[in-house]
OpenMM code with the backbone's topology and positions (N, CA, C; nanometers):
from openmm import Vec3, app, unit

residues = "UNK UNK UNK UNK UNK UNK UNK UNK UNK UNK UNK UNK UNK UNK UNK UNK UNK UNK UNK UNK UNK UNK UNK UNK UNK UNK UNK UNK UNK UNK UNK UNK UNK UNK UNK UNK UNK UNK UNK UNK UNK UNK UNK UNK UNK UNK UNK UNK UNK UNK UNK UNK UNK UNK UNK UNK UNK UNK UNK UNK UNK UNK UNK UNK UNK UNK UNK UNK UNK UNK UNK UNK UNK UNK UNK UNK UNK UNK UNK UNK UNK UNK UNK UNK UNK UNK UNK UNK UNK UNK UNK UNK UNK UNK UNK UNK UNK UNK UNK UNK UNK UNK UNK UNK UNK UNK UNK UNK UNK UNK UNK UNK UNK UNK UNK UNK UNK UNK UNK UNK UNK".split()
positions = [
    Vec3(-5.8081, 11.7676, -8.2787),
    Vec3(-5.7740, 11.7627, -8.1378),
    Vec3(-5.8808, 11.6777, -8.0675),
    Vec3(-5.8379, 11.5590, -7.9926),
    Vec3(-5.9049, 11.5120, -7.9290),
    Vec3(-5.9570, 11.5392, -7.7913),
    Vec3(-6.0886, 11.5564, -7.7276),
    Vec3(-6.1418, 11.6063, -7.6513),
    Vec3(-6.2236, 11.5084, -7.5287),
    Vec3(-6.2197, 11.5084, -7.3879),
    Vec3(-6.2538, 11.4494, -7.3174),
    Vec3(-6.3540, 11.5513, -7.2339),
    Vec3(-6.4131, 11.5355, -7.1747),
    Vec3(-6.5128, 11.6076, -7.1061),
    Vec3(-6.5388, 11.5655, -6.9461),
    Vec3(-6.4995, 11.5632, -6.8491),
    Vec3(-6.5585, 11.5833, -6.7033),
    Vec3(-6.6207, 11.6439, -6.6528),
    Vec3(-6.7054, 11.6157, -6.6453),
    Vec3(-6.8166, 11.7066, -6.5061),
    Vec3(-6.8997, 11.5957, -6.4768),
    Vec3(-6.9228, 11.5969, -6.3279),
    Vec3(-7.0335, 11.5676, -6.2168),
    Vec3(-7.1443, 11.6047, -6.2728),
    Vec3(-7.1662, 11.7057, -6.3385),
    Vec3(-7.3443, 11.7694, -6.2985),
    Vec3(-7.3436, 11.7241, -6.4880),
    Vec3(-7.4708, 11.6867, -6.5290),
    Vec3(-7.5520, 11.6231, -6.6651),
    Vec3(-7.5631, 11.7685, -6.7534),
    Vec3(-7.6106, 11.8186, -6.6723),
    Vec3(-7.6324, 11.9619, -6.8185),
    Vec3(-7.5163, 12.0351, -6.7747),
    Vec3(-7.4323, 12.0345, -6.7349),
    Vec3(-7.2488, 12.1117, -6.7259),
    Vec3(-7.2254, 12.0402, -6.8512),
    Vec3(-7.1734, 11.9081, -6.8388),
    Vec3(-7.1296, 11.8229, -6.9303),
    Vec3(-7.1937, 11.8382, -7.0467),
    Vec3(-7.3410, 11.8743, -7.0899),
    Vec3(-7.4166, 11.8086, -7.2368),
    Vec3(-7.3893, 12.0189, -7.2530),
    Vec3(-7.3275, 12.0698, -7.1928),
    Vec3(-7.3835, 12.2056, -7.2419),
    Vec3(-7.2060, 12.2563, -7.2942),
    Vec3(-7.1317, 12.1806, -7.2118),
    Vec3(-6.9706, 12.1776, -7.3078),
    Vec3(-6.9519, 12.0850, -7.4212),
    Vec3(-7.0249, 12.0039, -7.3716),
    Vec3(-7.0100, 11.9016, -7.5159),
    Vec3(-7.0679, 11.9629, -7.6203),
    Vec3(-7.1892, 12.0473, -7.5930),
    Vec3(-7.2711, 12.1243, -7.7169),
    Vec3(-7.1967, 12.2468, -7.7652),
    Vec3(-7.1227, 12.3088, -7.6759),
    Vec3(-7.0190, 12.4367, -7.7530),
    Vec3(-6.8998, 12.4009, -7.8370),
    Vec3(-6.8121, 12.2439, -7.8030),
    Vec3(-6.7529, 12.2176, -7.8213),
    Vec3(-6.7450, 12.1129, -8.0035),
    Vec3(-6.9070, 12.0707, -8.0049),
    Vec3(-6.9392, 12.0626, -8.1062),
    Vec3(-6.9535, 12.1292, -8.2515),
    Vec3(-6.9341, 12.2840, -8.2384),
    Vec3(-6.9087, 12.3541, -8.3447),
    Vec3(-6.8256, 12.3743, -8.3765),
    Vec3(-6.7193, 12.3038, -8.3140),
    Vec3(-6.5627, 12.3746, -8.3382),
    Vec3(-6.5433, 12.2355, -8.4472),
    Vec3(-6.4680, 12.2326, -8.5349),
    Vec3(-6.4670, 12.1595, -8.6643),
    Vec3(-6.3320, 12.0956, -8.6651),
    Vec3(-6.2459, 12.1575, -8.5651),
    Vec3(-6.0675, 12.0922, -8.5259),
    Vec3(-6.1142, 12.0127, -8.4233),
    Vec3(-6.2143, 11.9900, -8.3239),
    Vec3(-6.2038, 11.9285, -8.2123),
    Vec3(-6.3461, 11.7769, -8.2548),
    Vec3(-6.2679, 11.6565, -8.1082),
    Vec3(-6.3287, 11.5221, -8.1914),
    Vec3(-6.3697, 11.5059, -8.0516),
    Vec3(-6.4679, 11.5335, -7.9566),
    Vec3(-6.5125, 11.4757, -7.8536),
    Vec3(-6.5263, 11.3233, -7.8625),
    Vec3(-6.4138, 11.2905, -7.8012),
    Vec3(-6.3971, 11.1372, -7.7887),
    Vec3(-6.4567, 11.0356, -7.6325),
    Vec3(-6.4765, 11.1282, -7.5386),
    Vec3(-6.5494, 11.1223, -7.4787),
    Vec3(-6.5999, 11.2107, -7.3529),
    Vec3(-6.6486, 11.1346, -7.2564),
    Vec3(-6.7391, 11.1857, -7.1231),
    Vec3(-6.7617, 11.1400, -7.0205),
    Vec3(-6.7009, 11.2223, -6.9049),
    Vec3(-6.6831, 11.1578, -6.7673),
    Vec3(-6.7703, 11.2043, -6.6432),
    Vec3(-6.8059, 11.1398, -6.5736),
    Vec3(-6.9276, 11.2129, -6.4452),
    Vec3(-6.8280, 11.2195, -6.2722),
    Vec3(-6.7478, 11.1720, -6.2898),
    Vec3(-6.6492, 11.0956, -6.1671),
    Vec3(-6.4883, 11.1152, -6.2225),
    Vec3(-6.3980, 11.0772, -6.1091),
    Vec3(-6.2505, 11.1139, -6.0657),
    Vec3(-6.2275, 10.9421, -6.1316),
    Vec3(-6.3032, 10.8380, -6.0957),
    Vec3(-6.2536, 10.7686, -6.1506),
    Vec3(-6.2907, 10.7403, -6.3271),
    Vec3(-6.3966, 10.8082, -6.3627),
    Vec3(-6.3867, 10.7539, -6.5181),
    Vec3(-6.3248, 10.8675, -6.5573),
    Vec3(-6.2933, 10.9223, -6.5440),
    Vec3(-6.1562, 11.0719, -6.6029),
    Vec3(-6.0459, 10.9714, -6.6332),
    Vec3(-5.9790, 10.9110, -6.5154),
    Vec3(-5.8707, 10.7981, -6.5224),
    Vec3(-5.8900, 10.6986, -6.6139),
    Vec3(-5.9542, 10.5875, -6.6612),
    Vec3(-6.0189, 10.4919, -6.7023),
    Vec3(-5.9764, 10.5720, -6.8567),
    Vec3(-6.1087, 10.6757, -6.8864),
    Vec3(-6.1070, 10.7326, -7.0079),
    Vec3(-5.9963, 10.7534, -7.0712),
    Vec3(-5.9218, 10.8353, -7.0012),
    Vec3(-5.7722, 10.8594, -7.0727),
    Vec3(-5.7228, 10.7866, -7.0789),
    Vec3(-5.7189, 10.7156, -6.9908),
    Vec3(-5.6006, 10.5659, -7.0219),
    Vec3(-5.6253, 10.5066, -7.1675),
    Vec3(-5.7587, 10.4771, -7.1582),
    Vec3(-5.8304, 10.4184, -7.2988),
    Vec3(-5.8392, 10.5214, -7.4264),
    Vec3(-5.8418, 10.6038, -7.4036),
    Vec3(-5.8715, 10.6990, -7.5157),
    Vec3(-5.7793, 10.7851, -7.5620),
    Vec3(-5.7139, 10.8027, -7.4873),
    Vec3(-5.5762, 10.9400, -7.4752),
    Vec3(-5.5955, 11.0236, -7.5536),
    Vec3(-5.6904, 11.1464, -7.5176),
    Vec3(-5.7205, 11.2674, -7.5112),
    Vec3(-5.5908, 11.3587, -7.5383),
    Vec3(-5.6179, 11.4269, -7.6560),
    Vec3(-5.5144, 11.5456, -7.6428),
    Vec3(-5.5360, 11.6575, -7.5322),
    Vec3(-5.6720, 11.6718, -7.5157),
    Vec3(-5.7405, 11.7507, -7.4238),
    Vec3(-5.8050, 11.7161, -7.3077),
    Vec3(-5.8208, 11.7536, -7.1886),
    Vec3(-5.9039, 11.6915, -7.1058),
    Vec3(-5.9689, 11.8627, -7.0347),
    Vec3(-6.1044, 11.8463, -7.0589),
    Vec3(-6.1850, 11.9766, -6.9842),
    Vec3(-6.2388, 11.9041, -6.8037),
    Vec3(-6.1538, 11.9447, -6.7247),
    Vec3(-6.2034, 11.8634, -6.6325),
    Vec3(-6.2327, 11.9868, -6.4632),
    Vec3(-6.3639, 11.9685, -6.4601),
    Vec3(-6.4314, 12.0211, -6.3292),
    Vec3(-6.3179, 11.9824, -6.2313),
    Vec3(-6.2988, 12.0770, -6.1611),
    Vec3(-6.2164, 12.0964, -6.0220),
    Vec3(-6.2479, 12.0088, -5.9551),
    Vec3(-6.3868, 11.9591, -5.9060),
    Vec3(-6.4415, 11.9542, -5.8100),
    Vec3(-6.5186, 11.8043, -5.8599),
    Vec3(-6.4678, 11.6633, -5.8277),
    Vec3(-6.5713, 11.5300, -5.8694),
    Vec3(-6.5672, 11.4613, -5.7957),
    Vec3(-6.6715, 11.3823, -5.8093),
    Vec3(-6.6897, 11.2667, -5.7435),
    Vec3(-6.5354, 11.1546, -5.7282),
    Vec3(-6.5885, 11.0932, -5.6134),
    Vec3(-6.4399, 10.9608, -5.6319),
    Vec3(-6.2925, 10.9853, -5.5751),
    Vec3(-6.3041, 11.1206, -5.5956),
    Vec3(-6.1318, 11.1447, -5.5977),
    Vec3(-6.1591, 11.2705, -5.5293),
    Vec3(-6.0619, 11.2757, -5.4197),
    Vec3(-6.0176, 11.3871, -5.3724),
    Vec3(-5.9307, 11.4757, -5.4514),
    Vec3(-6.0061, 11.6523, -5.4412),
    Vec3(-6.0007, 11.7513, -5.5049),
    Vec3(-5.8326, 11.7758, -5.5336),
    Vec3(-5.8005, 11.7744, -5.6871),
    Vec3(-5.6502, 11.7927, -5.7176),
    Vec3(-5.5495, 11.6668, -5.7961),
    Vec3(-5.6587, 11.5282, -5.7101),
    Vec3(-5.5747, 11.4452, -5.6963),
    Vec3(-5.6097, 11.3685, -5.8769),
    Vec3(-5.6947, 11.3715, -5.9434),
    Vec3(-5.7355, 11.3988, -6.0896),
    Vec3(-5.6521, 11.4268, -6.1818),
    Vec3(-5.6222, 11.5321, -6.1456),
    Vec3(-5.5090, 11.6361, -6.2199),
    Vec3(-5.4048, 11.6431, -6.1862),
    Vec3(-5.3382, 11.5651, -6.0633),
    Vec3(-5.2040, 11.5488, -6.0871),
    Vec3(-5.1569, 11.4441, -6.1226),
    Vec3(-5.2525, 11.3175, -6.1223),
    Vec3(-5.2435, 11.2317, -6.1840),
    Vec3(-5.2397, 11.2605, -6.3579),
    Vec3(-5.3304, 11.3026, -6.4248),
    Vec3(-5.3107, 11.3242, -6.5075),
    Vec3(-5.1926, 11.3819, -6.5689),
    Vec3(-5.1312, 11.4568, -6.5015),
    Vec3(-5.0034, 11.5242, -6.5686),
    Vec3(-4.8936, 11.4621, -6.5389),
    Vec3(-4.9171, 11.3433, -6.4722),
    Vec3(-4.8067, 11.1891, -6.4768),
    Vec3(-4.8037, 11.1220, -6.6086),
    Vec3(-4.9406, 11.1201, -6.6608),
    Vec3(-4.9297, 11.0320, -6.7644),
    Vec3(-4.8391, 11.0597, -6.9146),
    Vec3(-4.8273, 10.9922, -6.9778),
    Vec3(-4.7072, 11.0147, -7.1482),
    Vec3(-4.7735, 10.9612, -7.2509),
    Vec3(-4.8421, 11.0023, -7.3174),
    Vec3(-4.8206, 11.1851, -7.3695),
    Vec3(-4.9057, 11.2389, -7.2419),
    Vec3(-4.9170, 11.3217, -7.2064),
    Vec3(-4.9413, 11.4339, -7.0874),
    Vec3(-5.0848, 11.5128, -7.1837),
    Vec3(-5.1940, 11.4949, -7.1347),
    Vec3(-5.3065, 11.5984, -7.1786),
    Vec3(-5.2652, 11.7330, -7.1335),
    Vec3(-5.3278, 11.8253, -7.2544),
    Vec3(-5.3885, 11.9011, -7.1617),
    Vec3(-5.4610, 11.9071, -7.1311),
    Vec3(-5.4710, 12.0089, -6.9900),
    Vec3(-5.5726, 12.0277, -6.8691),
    Vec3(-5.6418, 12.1643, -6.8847),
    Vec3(-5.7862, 12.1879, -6.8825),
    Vec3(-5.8429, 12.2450, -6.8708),
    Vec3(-5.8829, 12.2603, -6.7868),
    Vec3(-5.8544, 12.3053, -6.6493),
    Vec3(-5.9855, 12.3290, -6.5075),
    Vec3(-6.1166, 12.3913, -6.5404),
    Vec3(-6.2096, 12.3673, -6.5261),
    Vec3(-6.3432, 12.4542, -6.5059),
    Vec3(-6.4090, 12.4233, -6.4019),
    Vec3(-6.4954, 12.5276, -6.3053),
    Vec3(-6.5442, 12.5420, -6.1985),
    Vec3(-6.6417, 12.6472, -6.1805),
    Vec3(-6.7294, 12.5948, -6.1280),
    Vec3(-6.8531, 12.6889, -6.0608),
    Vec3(-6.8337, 12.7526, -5.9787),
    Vec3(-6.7680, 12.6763, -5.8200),
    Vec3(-6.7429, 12.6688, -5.7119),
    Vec3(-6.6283, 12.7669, -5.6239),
    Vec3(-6.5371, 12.7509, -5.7258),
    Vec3(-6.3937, 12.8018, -5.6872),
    Vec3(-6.3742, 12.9053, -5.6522),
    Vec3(-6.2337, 12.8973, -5.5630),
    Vec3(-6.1919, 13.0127, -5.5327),
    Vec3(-6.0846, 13.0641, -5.5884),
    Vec3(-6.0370, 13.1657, -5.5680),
    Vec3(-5.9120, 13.2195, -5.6393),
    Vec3(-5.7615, 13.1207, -5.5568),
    Vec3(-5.7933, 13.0839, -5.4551),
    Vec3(-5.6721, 13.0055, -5.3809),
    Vec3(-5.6956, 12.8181, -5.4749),
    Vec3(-5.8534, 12.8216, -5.5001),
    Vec3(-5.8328, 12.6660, -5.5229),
    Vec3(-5.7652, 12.6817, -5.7184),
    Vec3(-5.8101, 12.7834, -5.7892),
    Vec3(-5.7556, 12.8231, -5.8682),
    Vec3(-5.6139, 12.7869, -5.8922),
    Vec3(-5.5647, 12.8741, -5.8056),
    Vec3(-5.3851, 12.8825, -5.7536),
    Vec3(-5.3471, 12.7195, -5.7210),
    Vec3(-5.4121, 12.6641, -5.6583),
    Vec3(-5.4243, 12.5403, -5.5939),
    Vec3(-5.3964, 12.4287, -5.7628),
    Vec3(-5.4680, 12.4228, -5.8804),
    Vec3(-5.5254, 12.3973, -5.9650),
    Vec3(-5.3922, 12.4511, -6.0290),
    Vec3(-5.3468, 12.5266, -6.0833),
    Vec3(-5.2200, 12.5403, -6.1949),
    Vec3(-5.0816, 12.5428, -6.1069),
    Vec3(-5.0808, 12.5011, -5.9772),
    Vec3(-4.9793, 12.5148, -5.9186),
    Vec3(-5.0010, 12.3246, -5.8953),
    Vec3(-5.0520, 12.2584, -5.9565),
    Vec3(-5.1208, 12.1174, -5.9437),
    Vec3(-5.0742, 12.0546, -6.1555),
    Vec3(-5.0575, 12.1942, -6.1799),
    Vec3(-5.0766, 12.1352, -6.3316),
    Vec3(-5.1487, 12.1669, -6.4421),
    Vec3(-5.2022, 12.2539, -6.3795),
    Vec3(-5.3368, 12.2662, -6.5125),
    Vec3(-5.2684, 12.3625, -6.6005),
    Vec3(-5.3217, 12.3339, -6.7121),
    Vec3(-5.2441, 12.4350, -6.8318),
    Vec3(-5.3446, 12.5622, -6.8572),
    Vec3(-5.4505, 12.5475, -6.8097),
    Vec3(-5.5610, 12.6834, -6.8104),
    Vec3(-5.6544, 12.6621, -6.7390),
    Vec3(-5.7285, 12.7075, -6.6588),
    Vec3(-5.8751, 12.8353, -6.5766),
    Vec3(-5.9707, 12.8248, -6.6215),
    Vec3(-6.0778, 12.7941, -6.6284),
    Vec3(-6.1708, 12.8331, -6.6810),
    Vec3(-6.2977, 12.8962, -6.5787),
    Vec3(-6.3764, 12.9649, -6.5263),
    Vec3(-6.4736, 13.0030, -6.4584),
    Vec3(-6.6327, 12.9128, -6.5189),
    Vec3(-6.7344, 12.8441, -6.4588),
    Vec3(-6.8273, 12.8354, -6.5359),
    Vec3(-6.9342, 12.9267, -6.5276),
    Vec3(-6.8362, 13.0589, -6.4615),
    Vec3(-6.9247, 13.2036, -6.5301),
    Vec3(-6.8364, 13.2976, -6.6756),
    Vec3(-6.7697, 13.2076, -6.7032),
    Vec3(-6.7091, 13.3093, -6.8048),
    Vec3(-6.8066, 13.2212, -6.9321),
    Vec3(-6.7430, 13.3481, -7.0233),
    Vec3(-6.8119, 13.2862, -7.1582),
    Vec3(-6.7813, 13.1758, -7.2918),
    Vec3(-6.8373, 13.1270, -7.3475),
    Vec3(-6.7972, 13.0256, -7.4374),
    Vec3(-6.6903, 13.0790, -7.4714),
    Vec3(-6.6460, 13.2042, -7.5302),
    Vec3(-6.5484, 13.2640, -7.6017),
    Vec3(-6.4442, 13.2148, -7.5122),
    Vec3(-6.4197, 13.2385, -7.3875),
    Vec3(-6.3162, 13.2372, -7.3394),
    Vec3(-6.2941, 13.0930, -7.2751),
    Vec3(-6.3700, 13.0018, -7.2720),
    Vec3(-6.3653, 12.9019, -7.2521),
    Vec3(-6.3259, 12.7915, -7.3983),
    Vec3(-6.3392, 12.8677, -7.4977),
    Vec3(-6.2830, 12.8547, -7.6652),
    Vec3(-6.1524, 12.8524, -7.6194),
    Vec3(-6.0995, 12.9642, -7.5929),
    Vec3(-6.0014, 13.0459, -7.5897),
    Vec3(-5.8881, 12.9712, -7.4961),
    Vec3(-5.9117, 12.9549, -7.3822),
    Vec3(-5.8291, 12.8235, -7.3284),
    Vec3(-5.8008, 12.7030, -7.3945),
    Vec3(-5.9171, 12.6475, -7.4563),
    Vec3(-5.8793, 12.4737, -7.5545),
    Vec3(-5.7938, 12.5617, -7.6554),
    Vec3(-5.8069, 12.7153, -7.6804),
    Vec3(-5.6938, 12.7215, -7.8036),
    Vec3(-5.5552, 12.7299, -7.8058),
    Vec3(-5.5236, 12.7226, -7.6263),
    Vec3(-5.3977, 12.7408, -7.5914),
    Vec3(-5.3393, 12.9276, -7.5738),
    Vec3(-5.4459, 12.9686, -7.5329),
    Vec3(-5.4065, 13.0921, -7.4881),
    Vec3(-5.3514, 13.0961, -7.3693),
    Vec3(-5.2899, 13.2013, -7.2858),
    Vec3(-5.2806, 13.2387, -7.1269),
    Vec3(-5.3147, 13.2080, -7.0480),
    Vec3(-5.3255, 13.1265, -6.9794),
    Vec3(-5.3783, 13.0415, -6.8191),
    Vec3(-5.4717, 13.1628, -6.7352),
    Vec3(-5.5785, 13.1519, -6.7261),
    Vec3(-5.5938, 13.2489, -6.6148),
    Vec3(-5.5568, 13.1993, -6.4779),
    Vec3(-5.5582, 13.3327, -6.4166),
    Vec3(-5.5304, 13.2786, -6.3028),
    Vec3(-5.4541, 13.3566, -6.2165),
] * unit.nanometer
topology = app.Topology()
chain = topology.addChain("A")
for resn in residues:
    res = topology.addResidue(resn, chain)
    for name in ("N", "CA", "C"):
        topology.addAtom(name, app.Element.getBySymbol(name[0]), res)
Protein backbone atom coordinates (compact mmCIF):
# COMPACT_ATOMS: atom_id res chain seq x y z
CA UNK A 1 0.00 0.00 0.00
CA UNK A 2 1.23 3.14 -1.01
CA UNK A 3 1.47 5.93 1.51
CA UNK A 4 1.59 9.78 1.38
CA UNK A 5 2.01 11.82 4.43
CA UNK A 6 0.73 15.61 5.13
CA UNK A 7 1.36 17.65 7.87
CA UNK A 8 2.42 21.34 8.39
CA UNK A 9 4.33 20.77 11.62
CA UNK A 10 8.20 18.64 10.96
CA UNK A 11 8.01 16.28 13.94
CA UNK A 12 3.93 15.46 13.22
CA UNK A 13 5.15 14.36 9.86
CA UNK A 14 8.80 12.51 10.83
CA UNK A 15 6.82 10.93 13.90
CA UNK A 16 3.98 9.26 11.30
CA UNK A 17 6.41 8.54 8.91
CA UNK A 18 8.35 6.69 11.85
CA UNK A 19 5.15 4.51 12.97
CA UNK A 20 4.32 3.95 9.61
CA UNK A 21 7.70 2.52 8.90
CA UNK A 22 7.22 -0.75 10.74
CA UNK A 23 4.38 -1.75 9.02
CA UNK A 24 5.99 -4.13 6.21
CA UNK A 25 2.54 -3.80 3.69
CA UNK A 26 2.97 -0.04 3.60
CA UNK A 27 5.65 1.99 0.98
CA UNK A 28 5.83 5.67 2.15
CA UNK A 29 6.13 7.15 -1.16
CA UNK A 30 6.05 10.39 0.05
CA UNK A 31 5.72 13.85 2.18
CA UNK A 32 3.86 16.95 2.22
CA UNK A 33 4.14 20.30 4.53
CA UNK A 34 1.26 22.40 2.49
CA UNK A 35 -2.40 22.09 0.61
CA UNK A 36 -0.48 22.61 -2.34
CA UNK A 37 2.22 19.78 -2.32
CA UNK A 38 -0.62 17.21 -1.11
CA UNK A 39 -2.01 18.11 -4.79
CA UNK A 40 1.28 18.05 -6.78
CA UNK A 41 2.24 14.72 -4.82
CA UNK A 42 -0.66 12.73 -5.71
CA UNK A 43 -0.94 13.76 -8.98
CA UNK A 44 2.72 12.49 -9.38
CA UNK A 45 2.74 9.67 -7.20
CA UNK A 46 -0.81 8.30 -6.77
CA UNK A 47 -0.96 7.20 -3.35
CA UNK A 48 -3.23 4.44 -2.41
CA UNK A 49 -3.31 6.28 0.86
CA UNK A 50 -3.15 9.78 1.78
CA UNK A 51 -2.72 10.62 5.86
CA UNK A 52 -3.60 14.20 5.60
CA UNK A 53 -3.82 16.97 8.63
CA UNK A 54 -7.18 18.80 8.56
CA UNK A 55 -5.70 21.84 8.97
CA UNK A 56 -2.56 23.23 6.10
CA UNK A 57 -1.01 25.65 4.79
CA UNK A 58 -2.12 27.04 1.09
CA UNK A 59 -5.50 25.79 0.97
CA UNK A 60 -8.44 26.58 2.69
CA UNK A 61 -9.60 24.03 5.38
CA UNK A 62 -11.61 20.99 3.46
CA UNK A 63 -10.77 22.23 0.22
CA UNK A 64 -7.59 19.37 0.09
CA UNK A 65 -9.85 16.70 0.59
CA UNK A 66 -12.44 17.33 -1.59
CA UNK A 67 -10.32 17.74 -4.13
CA UNK A 68 -8.79 14.72 -3.52
CA UNK A 69 -11.82 12.58 -3.66
CA UNK A 70 -12.29 14.05 -7.34
CA UNK A 71 -9.39 12.42 -8.42
CA UNK A 72 -9.39 8.45 -10.40
CA UNK A 73 -8.29 6.19 -8.73
CA UNK A 74 -9.66 8.13 -5.58
CA UNK A 75 -7.12 7.76 -2.37
CA UNK A 76 -7.88 7.05 0.59
CA UNK A 77 -8.26 9.71 3.11
CA UNK A 78 -7.08 9.67 6.37
CA UNK A 79 -7.91 12.99 8.43
CA UNK A 80 -5.65 13.57 11.42
CA UNK A 81 -5.79 16.55 13.73
CA UNK A 82 -4.61 18.12 16.85
CA UNK A 83 -6.90 20.97 16.65
CA UNK A 84 -10.34 19.71 15.86
CA UNK A 85 -13.52 19.73 16.74
CA UNK A 86 -16.17 17.24 16.73
CA UNK A 87 -18.24 19.62 14.07
CA UNK A 88 -14.86 20.06 11.94
CA UNK A 89 -14.66 16.20 12.25
CA UNK A 90 -18.33 15.94 10.89
CA UNK A 91 -17.21 18.72 8.55
CA UNK A 92 -14.18 16.24 7.34
CA UNK A 93 -16.21 12.81 6.47
CA UNK A 94 -19.19 14.66 5.38
CA UNK A 95 -16.22 16.29 2.86
CA UNK A 96 -14.96 12.66 2.14
CA UNK A 97 -12.71 11.32 4.35
CA UNK A 98 -12.79 7.61 4.71
CA UNK A 99 -11.49 7.80 8.52
CA UNK A 100 -10.70 10.22 11.87
CA UNK A 101 -7.91 10.15 13.30
CA UNK A 102 -7.25 12.37 16.71
CA UNK A 103 -3.39 13.30 17.15
CA UNK A 104 -4.27 12.29 20.72
CA UNK A 105 -5.24 8.85 19.96
CA UNK A 106 -2.80 6.10 19.77
CA UNK A 107 -0.55 4.53 17.10
CA UNK A 108 -2.84 1.50 17.43
CA UNK A 109 -5.69 3.26 16.36
CA UNK A 110 -4.21 5.39 14.01
CA UNK A 111 -2.85 1.67 12.51
CA UNK A 112 -6.24 0.83 12.66
CA UNK A 113 -7.75 3.47 10.31
CA UNK A 114 -4.83 2.88 7.35
CA UNK A 115 -6.30 -0.76 7.97
CA UNK A 116 -9.63 0.21 6.84
CA UNK A 117 -11.56 -0.13 9.94
CA UNK A 118 -14.76 2.18 11.04
CA UNK A 119 -14.46 5.90 10.45
CA UNK A 120 -14.57 7.57 13.66
CA UNK A 121 -16.55 10.05 14.06
Amino acid sequence: MRVLVADDHPISRSGIEFLLSGEPDLDLVGSAADGDQVLELTAALAPDVVILDLILPKRPRLVVLEYLKRLHPCPRIVVISGQATGLSFRQALDSGADAIVSKEDTSDEVLAARLGLEPRG
